[in-house]
Backbone as CSV, one residue per row, in Angstrom:
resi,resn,N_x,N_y,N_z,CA_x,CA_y,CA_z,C_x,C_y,C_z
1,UNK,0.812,-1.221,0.000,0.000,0.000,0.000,0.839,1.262,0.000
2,UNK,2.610,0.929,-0.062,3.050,2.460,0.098,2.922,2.860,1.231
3,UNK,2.864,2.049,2.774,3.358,3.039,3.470,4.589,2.645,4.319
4,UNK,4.735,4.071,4.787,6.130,4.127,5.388,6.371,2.477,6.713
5,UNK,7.321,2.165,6.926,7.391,1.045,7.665,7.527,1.534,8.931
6,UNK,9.004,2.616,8.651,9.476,3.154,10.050,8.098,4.098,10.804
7,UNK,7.570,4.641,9.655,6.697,5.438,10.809,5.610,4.925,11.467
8,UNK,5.268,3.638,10.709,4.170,2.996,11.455,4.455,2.303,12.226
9,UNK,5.890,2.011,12.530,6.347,1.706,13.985,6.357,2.638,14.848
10,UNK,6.958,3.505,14.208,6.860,5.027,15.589,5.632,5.402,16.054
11,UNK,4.902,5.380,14.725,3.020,5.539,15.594,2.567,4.411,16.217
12,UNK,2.758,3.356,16.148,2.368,1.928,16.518,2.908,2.193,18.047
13,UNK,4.179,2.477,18.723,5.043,2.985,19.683,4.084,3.711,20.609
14,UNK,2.979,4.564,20.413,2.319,5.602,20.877,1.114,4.863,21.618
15,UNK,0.749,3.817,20.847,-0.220,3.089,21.471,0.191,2.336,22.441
16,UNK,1.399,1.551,22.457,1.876,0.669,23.686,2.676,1.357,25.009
17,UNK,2.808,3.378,24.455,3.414,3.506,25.526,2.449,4.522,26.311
18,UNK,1.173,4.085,25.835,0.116,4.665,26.238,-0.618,4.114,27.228
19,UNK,-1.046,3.049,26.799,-1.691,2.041,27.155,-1.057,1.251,28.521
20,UNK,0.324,0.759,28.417,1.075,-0.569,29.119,1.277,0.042,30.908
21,UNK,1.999,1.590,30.667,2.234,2.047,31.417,1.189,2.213,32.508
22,UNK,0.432,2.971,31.773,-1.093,3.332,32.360,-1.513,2.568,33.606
23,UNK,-2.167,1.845,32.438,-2.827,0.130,32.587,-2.046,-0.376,34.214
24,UNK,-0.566,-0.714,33.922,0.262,-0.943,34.933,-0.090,-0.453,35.976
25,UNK,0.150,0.515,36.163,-0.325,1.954,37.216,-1.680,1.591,38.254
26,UNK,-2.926,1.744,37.267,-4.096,1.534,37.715,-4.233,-0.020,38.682
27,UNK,-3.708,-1.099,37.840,-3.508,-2.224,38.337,-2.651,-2.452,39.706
28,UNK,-1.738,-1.699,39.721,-1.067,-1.669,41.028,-2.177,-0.697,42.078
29,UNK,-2.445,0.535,41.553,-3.251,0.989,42.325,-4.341,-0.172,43.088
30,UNK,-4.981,-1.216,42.193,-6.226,-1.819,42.888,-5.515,-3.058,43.137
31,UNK,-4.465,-4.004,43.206,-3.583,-4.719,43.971,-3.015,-3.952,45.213
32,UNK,-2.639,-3.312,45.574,-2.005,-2.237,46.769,-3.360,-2.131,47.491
33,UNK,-4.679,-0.871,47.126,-5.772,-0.872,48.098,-6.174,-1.904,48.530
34,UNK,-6.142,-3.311,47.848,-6.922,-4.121,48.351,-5.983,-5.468,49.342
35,UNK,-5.091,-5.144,48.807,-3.563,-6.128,49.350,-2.934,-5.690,50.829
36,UNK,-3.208,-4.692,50.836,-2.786,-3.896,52.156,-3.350,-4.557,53.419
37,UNK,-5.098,-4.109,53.435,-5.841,-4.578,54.263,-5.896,-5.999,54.727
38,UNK,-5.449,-6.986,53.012,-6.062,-8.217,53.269,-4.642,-9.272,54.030
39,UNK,-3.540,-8.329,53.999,-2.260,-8.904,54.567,-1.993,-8.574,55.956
40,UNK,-2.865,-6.971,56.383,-2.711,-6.136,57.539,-3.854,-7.407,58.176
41,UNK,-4.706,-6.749,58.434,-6.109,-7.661,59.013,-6.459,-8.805,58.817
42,UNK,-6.268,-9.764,57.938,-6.512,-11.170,57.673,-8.059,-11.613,58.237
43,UNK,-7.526,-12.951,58.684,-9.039,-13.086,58.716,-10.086,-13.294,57.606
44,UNK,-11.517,-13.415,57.463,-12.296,-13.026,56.650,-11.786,-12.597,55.385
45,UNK,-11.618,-11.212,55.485,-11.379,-10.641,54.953,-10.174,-10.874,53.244
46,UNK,-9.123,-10.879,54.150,-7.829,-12.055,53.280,-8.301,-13.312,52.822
47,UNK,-9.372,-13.687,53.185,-9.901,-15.309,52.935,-11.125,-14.923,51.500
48,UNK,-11.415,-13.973,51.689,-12.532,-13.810,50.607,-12.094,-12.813,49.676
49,UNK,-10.812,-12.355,50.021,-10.459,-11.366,48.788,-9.446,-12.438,47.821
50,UNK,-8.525,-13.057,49.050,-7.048,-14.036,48.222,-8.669,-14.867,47.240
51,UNK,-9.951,-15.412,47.959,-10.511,-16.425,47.115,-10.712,-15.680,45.734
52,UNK,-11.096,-14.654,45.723,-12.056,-13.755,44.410,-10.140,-14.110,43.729
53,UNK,-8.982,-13.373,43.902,-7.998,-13.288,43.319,-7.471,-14.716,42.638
54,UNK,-7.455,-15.761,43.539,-7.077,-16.757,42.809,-8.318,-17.259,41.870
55,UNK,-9.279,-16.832,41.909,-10.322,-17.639,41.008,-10.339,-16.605,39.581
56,UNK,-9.935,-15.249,39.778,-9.266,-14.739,38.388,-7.930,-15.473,37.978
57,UNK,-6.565,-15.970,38.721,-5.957,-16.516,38.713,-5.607,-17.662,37.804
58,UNK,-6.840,-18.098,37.880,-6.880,-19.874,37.943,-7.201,-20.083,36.128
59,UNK,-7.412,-18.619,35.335,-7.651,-18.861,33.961,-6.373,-18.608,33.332
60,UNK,-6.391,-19.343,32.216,-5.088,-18.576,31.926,-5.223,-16.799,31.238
61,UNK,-4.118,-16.287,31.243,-3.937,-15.146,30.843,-4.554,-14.719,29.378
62,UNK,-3.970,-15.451,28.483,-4.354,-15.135,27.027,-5.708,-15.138,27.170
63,UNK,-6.315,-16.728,27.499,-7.755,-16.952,27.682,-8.945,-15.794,27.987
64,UNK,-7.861,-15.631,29.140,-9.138,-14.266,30.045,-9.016,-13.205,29.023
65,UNK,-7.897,-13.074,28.310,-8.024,-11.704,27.235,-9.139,-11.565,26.007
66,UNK,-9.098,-12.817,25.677,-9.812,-13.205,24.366,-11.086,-12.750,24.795
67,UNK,-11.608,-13.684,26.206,-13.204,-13.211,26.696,-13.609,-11.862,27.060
68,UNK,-12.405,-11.126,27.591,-12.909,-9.839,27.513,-12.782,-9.232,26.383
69,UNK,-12.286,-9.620,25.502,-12.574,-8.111,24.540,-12.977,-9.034,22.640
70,UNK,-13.834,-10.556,23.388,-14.843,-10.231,21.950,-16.121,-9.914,22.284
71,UNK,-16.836,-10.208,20.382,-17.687,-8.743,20.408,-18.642,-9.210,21.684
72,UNK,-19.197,-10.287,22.127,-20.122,-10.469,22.834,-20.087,-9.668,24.104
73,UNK,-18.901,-9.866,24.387,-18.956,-9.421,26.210,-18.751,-7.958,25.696
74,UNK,-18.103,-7.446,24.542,-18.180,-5.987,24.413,-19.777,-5.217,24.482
75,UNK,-20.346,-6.391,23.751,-21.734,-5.771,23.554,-22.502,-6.038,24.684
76,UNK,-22.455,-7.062,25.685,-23.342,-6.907,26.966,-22.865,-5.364,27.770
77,UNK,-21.962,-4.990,27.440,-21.440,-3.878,28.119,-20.927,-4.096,29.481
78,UNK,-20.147,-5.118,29.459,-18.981,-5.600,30.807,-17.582,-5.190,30.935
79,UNK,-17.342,-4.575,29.814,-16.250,-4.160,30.023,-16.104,-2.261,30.600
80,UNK,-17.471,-1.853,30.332,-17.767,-0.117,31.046,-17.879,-0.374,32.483
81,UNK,-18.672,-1.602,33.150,-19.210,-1.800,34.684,-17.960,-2.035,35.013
82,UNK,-17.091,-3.100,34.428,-15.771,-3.158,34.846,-14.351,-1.753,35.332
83,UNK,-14.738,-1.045,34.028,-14.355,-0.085,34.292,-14.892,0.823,35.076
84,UNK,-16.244,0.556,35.311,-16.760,1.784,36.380,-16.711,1.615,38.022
85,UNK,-16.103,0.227,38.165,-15.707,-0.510,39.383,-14.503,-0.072,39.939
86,UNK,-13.467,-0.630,38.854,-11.811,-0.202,39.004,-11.297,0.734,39.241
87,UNK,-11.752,1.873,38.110,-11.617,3.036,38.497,-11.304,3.533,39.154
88,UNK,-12.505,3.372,40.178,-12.769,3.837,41.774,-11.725,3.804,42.456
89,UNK,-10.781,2.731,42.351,-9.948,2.758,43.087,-8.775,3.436,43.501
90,UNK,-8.128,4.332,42.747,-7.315,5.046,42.295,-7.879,6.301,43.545
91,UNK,-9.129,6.926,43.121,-9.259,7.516,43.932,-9.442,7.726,45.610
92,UNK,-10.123,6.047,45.647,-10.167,5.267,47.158,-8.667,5.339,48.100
93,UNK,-7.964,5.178,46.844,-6.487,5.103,47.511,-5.566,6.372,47.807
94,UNK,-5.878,7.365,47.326,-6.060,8.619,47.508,-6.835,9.535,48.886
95,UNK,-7.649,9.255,48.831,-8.689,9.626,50.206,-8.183,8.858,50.953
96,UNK,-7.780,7.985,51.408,-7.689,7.129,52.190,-6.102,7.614,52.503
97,UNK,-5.407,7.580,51.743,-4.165,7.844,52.050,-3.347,9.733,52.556
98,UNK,-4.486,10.294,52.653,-4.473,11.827,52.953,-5.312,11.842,54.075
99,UNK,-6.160,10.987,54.228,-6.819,10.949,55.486,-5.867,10.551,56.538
100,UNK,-5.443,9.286,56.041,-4.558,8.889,57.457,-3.566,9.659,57.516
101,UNK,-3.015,10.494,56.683,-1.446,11.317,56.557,-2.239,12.073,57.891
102,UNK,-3.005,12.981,57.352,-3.220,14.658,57.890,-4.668,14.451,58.846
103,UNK,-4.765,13.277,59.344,-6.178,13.183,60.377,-5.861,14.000,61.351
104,UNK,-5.040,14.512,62.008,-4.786,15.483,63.329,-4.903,16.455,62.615
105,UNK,-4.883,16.684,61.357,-4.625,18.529,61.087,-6.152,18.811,60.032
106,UNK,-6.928,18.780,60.298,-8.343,18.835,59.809,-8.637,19.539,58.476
107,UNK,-7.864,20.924,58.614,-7.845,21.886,57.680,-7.462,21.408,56.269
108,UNK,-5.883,20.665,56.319,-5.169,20.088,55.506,-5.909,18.765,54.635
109,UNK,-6.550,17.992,55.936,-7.207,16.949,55.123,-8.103,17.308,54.457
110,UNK,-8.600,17.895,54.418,-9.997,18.090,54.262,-9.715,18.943,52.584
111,UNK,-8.755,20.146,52.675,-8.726,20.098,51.359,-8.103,19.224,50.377
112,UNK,-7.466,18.325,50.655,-6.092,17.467,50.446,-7.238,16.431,49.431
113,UNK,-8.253,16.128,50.539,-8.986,15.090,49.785,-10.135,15.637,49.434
114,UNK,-10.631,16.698,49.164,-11.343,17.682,48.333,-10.499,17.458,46.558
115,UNK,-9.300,18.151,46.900,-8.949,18.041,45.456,-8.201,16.687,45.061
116,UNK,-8.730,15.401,45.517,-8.545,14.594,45.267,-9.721,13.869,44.947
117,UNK,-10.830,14.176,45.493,-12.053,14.047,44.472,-12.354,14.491,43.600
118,UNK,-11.903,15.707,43.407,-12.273,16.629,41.672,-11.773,16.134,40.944
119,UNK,-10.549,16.148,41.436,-9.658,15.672,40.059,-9.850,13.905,39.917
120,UNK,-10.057,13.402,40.676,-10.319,11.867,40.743,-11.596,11.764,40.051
121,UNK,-12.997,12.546,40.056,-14.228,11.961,39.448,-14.085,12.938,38.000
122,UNK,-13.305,13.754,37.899,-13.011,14.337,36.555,-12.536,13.592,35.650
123,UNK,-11.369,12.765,35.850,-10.419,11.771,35.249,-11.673,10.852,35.353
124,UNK,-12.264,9.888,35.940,-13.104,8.758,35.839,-14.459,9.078,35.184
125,UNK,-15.013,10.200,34.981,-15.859,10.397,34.320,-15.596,10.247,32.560
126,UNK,-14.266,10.959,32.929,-13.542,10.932,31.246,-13.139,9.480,30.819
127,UNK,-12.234,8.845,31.610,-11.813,7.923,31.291,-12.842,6.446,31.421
128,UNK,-13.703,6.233,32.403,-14.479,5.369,32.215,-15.786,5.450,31.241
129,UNK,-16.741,6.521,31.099,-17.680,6.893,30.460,-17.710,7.520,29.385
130,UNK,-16.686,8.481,29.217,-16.000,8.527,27.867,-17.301,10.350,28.123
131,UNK,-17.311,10.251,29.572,-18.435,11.767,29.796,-17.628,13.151,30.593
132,UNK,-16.498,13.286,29.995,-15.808,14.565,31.060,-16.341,15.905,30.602
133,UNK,-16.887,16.760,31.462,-17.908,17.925,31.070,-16.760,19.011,30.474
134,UNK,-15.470,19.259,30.238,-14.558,20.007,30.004,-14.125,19.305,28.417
135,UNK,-14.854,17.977,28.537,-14.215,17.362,26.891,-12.588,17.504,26.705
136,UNK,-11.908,17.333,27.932,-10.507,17.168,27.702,-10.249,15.589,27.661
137,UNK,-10.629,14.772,28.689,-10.192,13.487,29.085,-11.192,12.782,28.210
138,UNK,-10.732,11.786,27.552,-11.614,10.470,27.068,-10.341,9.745,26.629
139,UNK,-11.841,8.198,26.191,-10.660,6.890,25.886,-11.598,6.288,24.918
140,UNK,-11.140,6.456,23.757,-11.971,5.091,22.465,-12.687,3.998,23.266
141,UNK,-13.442,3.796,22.628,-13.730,2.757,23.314,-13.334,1.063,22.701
142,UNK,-12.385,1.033,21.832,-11.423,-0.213,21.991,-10.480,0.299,22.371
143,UNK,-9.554,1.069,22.913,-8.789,1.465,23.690,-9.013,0.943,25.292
144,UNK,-10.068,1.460,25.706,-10.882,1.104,27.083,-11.006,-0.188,27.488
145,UNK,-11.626,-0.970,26.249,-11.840,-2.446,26.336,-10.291,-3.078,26.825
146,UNK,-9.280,-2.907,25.697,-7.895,-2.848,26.687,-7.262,-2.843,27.874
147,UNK,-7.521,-1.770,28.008,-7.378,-0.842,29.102,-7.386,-1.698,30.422
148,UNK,-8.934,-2.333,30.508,-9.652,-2.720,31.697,-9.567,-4.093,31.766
149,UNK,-9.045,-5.072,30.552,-8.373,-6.083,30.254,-7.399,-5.568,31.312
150,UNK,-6.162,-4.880,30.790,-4.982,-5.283,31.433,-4.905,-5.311,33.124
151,UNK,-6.048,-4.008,33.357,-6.305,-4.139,34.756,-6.592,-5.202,35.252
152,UNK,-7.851,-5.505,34.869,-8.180,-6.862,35.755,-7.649,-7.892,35.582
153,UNK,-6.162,-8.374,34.358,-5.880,-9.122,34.665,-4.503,-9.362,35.392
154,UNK,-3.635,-8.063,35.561,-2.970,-7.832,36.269,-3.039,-7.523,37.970
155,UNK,-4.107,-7.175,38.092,-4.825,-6.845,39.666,-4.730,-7.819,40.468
156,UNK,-4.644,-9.145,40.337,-4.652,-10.266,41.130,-3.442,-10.527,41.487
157,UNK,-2.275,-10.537,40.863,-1.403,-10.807,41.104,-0.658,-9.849,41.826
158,UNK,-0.891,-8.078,41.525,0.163,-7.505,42.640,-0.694,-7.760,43.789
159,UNK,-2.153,-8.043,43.905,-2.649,-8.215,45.413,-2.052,-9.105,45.936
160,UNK,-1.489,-10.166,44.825,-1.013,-11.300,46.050,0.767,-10.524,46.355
161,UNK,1.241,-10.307,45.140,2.470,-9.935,45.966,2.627,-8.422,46.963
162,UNK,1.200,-7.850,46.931,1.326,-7.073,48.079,1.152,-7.607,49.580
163,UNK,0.048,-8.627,49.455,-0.402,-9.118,50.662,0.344,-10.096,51.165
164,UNK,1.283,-10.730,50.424,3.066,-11.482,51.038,3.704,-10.431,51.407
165,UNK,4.081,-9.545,50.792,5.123,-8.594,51.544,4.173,-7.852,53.214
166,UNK,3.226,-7.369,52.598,3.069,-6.975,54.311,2.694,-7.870,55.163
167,UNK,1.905,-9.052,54.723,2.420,-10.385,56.181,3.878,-10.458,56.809
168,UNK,4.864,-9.993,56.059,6.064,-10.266,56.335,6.319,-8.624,57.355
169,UNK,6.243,-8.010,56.442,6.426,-6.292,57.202,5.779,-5.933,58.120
170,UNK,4.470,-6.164,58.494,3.494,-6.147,59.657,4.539,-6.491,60.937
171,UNK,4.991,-7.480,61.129,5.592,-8.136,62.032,7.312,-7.779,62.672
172,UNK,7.711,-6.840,61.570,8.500,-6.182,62.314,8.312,-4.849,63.331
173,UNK,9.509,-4.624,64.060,9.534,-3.883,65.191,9.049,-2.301,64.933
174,UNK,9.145,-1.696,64.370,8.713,-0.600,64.018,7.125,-0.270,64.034
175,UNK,6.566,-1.301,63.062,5.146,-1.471,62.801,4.465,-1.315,64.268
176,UNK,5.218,-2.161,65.357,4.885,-2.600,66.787,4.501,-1.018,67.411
177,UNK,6.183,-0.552,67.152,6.344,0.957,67.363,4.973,1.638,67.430
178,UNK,4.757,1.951,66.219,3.583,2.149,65.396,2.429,2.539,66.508
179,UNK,1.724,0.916,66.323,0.942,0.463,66.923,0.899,1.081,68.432
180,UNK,2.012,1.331,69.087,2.153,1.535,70.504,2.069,2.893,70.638
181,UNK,2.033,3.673,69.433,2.426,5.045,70.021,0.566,5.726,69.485
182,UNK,-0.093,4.409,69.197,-1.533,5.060,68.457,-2.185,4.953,67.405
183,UNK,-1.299,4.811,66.584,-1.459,5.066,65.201,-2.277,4.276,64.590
184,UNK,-3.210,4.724,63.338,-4.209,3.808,62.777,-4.219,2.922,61.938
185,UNK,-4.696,2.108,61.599,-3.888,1.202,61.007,-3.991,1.322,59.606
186,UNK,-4.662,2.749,59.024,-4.237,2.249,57.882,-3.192,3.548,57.603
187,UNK,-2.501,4.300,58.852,-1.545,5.221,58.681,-0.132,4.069,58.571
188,UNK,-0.360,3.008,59.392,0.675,2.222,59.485,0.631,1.499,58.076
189,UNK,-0.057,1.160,57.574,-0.115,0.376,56.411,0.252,1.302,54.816
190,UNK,-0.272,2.257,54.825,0.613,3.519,54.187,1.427,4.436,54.275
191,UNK,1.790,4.364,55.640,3.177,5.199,55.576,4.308,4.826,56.697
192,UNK,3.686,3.478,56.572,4.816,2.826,57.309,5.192,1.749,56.710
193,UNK,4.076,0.338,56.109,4.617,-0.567,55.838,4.846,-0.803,54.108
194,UNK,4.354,0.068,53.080,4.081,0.494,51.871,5.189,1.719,51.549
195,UNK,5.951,2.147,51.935,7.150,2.749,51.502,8.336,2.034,51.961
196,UNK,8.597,0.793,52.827,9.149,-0.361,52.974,9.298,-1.580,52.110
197,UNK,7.967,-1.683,51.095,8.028,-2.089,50.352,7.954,-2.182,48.865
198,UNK,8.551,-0.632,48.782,8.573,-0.062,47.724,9.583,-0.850,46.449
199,UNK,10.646,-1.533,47.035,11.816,-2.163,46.126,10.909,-3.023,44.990
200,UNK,10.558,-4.313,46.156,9.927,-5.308,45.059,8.491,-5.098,44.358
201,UNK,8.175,-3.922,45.018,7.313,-3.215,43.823,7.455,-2.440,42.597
202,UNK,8.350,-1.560,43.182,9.180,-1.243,41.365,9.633,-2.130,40.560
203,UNK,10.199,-2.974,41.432,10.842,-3.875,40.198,9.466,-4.850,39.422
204,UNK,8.520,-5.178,40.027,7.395,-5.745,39.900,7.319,-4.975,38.671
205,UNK,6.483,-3.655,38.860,5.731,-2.239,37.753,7.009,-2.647,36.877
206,UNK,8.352,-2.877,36.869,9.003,-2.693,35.341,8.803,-3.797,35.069
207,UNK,8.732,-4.633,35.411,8.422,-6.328,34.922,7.112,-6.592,34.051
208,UNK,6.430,-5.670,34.913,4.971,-5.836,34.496,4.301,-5.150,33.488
209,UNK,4.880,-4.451,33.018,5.063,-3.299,31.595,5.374,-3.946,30.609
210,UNK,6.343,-4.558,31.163,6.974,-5.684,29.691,5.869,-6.857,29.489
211,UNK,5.715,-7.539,30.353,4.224,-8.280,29.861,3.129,-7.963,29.599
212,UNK,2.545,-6.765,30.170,1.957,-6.219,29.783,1.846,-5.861,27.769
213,UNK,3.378,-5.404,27.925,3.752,-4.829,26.528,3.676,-6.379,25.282
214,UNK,3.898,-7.313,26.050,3.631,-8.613,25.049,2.297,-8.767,24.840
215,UNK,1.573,-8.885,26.022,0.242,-8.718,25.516,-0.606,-8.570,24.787
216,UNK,-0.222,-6.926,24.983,-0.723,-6.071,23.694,-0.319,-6.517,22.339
217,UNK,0.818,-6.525,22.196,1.592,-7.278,20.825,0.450,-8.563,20.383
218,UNK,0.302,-9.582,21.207,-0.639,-10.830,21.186,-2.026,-10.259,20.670
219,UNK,-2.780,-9.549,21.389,-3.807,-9.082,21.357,-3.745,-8.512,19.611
220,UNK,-3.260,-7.160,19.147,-2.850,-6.749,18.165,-2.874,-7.748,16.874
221,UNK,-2.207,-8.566,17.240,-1.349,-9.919,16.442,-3.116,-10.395,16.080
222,UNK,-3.564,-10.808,16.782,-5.139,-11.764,16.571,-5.889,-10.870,16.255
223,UNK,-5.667,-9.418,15.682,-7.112,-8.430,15.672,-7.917,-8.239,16.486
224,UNK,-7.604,-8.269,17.881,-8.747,-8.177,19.149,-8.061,-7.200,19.546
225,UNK,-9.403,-6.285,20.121,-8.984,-5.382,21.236,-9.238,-3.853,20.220
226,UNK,-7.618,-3.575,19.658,-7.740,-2.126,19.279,-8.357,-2.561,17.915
227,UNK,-8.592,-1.121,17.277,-8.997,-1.289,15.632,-8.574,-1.917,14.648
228,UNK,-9.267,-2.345,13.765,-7.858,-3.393,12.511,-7.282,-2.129,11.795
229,UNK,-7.647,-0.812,11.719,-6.262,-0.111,10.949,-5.338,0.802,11.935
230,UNK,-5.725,0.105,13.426,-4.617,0.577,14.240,-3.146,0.517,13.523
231,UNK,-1.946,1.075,13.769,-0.525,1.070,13.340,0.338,0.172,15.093
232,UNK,-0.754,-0.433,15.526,0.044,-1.143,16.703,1.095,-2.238,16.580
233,UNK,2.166,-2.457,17.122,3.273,-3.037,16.474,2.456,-4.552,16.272
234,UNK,1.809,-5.243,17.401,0.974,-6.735,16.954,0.534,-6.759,15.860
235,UNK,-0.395,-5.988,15.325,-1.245,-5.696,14.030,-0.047,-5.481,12.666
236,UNK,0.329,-5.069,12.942,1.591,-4.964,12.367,2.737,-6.082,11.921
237,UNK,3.056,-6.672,13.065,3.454,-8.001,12.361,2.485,-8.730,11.937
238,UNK,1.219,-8.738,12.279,0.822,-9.545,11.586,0.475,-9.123,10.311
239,UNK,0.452,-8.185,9.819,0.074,-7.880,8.104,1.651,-8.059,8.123
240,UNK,2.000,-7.827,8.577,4.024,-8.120,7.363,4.308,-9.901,7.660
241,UNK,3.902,-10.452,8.428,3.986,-12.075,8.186,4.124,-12.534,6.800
242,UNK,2.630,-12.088,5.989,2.044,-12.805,5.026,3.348,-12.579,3.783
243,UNK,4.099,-11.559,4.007,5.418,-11.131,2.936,6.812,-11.518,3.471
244,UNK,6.511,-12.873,4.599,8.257,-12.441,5.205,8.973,-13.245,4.167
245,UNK,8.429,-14.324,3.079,9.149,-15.146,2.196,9.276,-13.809,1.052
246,UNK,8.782,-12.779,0.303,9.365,-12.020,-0.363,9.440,-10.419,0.159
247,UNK,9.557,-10.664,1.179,9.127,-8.837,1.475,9.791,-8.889,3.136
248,UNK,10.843,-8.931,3.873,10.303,-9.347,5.045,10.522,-8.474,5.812
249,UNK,11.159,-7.282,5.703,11.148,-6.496,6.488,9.672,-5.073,6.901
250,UNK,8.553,-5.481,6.555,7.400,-4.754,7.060,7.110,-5.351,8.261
251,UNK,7.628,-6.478,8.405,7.257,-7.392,10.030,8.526,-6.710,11.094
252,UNK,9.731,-6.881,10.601,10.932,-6.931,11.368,10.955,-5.539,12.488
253,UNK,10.544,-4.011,11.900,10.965,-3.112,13.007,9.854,-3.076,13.924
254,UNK,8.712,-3.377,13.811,7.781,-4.027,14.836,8.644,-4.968,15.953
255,UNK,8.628,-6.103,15.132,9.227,-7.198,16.095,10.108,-6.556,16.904
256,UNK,11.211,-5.967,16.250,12.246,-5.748,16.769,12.194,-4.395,18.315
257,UNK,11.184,-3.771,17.607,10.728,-2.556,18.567,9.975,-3.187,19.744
258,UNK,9.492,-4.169,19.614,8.908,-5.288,20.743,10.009,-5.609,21.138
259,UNK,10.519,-6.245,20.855,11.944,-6.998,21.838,12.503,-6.113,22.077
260,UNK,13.230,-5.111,21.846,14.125,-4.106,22.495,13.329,-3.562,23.908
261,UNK,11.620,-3.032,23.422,11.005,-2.516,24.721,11.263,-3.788,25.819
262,UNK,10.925,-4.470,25.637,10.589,-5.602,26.619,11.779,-6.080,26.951
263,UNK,12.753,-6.028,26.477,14.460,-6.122,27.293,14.568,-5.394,27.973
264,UNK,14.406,-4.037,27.415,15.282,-3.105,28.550,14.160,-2.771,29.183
265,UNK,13.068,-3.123,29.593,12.288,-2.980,31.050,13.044,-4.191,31.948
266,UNK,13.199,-5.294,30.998,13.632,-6.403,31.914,14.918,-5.984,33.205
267,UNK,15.971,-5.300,31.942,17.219,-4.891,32.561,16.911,-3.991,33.432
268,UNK,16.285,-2.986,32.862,16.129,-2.288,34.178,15.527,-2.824,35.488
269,UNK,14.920,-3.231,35.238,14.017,-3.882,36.570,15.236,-4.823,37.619
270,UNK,16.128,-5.631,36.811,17.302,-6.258,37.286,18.367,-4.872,37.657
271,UNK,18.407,-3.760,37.185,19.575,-3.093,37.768,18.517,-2.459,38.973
272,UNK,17.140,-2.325,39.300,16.447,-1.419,39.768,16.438,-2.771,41.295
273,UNK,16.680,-4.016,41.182,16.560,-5.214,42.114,18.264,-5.164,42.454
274,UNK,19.377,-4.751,41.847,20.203,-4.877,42.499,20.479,-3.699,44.003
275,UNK,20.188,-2.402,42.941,20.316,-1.708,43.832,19.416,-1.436,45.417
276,UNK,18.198,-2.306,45.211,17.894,-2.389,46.144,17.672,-3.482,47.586
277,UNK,18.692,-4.101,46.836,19.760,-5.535,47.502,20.641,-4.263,48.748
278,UNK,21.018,-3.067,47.820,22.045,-2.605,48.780,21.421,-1.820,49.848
279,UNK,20.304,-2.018,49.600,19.632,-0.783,51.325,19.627,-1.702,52.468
C-alpha cells in the first residue's frame, strides 16, 4: 500500500506507551488498596479477597483476554461496569491515604482530599464513560476495552504480591512501634509498611510493563482489542507475516521494537533489584 514502515512503527510505539504504562499503574493501584488490608487484618477478609484473586488466577492469561474483549462481552457492556468498578480505586487510595497522613490537622485533610475528588471523578468520568464535562479526558472505546483487560488481569497478582510482603512487614519492630504510640492502622499500612516495600514493587511495575507490553503485541497480532487499521506493532506483524518469504522487512521493526522494549524494562528492573539488595 506504500506506506512508510518506520513510521508505522513510531506511531504503533504511541499506542503501547500509552496504554502498558497506564494500565500498569491503575492495576497496582487496585492490587495495593486491596492487598494492604487483606495482609494487615486477615481473617475473613484475606480469605474472601485471596478467594475472588485466585479464582481470576486460575484462567489462563491469554484466555481471560480473548473473553474480555470479543464482540459479545463488548456488547453486553462488561467491560464499562468493569471499568466503572476499578476506576474507583485510584481515587479510594487517595482519600484514604491523605486521610490517614493529615487526620490530626483537619484543615489540611480536608482540602487534600477535596482536590482529590475533583480531580479523581473528573479523570473517571472521562476515562471510564468517555463523559468529562470540560471534553478534555476520554478513551476510544477499543482502547478502554484494553485498558480494563490489562487491569483486571494484572490486579490479582500484585494483590497477592502485596499481601506477602506486608504479612512479612506487619511483624517487624517498628510497625509494633507504630501500633504503641496510636497510630491507625491504615496510617501504618501507608506510611509505614508500603514505603518499605517499595523495592519489590518497582521492580514488579518494570516487569509488568513488559508483559503487559507482550500482551498487547498478542492481542494486536489476533485483531482483538484495538482497531484493525490501528498502526500497533501486533497488528503490524501480523500484516508483514504474510510477505516475510518475499518482502520481510514490514514485520521486522515491529518485532524488533517489541523486543528491544521488553528487554530493557527487563534490565532495568534487574539493575532497579540490584540496587535495592544494597539498602
Amino acid at each position: 500500500m506504500g506506506r512508510d514502515v518506520f513510521s508505522r512503527m513510531v506511531m504503533g510505539a504511541r499506542e503501547v506507551l500509552k496504554i502498558a504504562p497506564a494500565a500498569t499503574l491503575f492495576a497496582f493501584m487496585v492490587g495495593i488498596t486491596l492487598g494492604l488490608p487483606a495482609g494487615y487484618f486477615g481473617g475473613k477478609l484475606d480469605t474472601i479477597l485471596t478467594f475472588i484473586a485466585n479464582l481470576v488466577l486460575a484462567f489462563p492469561v491469554i484466555l481471560l483476554f480473548y473473553l474480555l474483549v470479543t464482540p459479545e462481552i463488548v456488547a453486553a457492556g462488561i467491560p464499562t461496569y468493569m471499568a466503572a468498578v476499578l476506576f474507583l480505586f485510584p481515587i479510594l487510595f487517595f482519600v484514604v491515604l491523605f486521610n490517614s497522613r493529615y487526620y490530626t490537622q483537619p484543615a489540611k485533610r480536608m482540602t487534600y482530599i477535596a482536590i482529590s475528588l475533583v480531580i479523581g471523578f473528573w479523570l473517571y468520568s472521562g476515562l471510564a464513560f468517555n463523559a468529562d464535562p470540560l471534553g478534555i479526558i476520554s478513551m476510544p472505546g477499543n482502547i478502554l476495552i484494553v485498558f480494563v483487560s490489562v487491569v483486571f488481569v494484572n490486579s490479582p497478582t500484585v494483590f497477592r504480591i502485596v499481601r506477602g510482603i506486608v504479612l512479612d512487614i506487619k511483624t517487624r519492630d517498628y510497625v509494633a512501634a507504630g501500633q504503641t504510640r496510636g497510630e491507625g492502622p491504615w496510617y501504618i499500612m501507608l506510611w509505614e509498611i508500603l514505603p518499605n516495600a517499595r523495592g519489590p514493587l518497582i521492580v514488579d511495575f518494570c516487569l509488568r510493563i513488559g508483559y503487559t507490553t507482550i500482551l498487547l503485541g498478542t492481542l494486536g497480532f489476533f485483531g482483538l482489542g484495538v482497531s484493525p487499521e490501528s498502526p500497533d506493532w501486533g497488528s503490524t506483524i501480523n500484516e508483514g507475516r504474510r510477505l516475510l518469504t518475499i518482502y520481510p522487512h514490514p514485520a521486522l521493526p515491529p518485532a524488533l521494537a517489541l523486543m528491544s522494549l521488553v528487554l530493557g524494562l527487563n534490565l532495568l528492573a534487574d539493575g532497579l533489584r540490584e540496587e535495592s539488595l544494597k539498602d
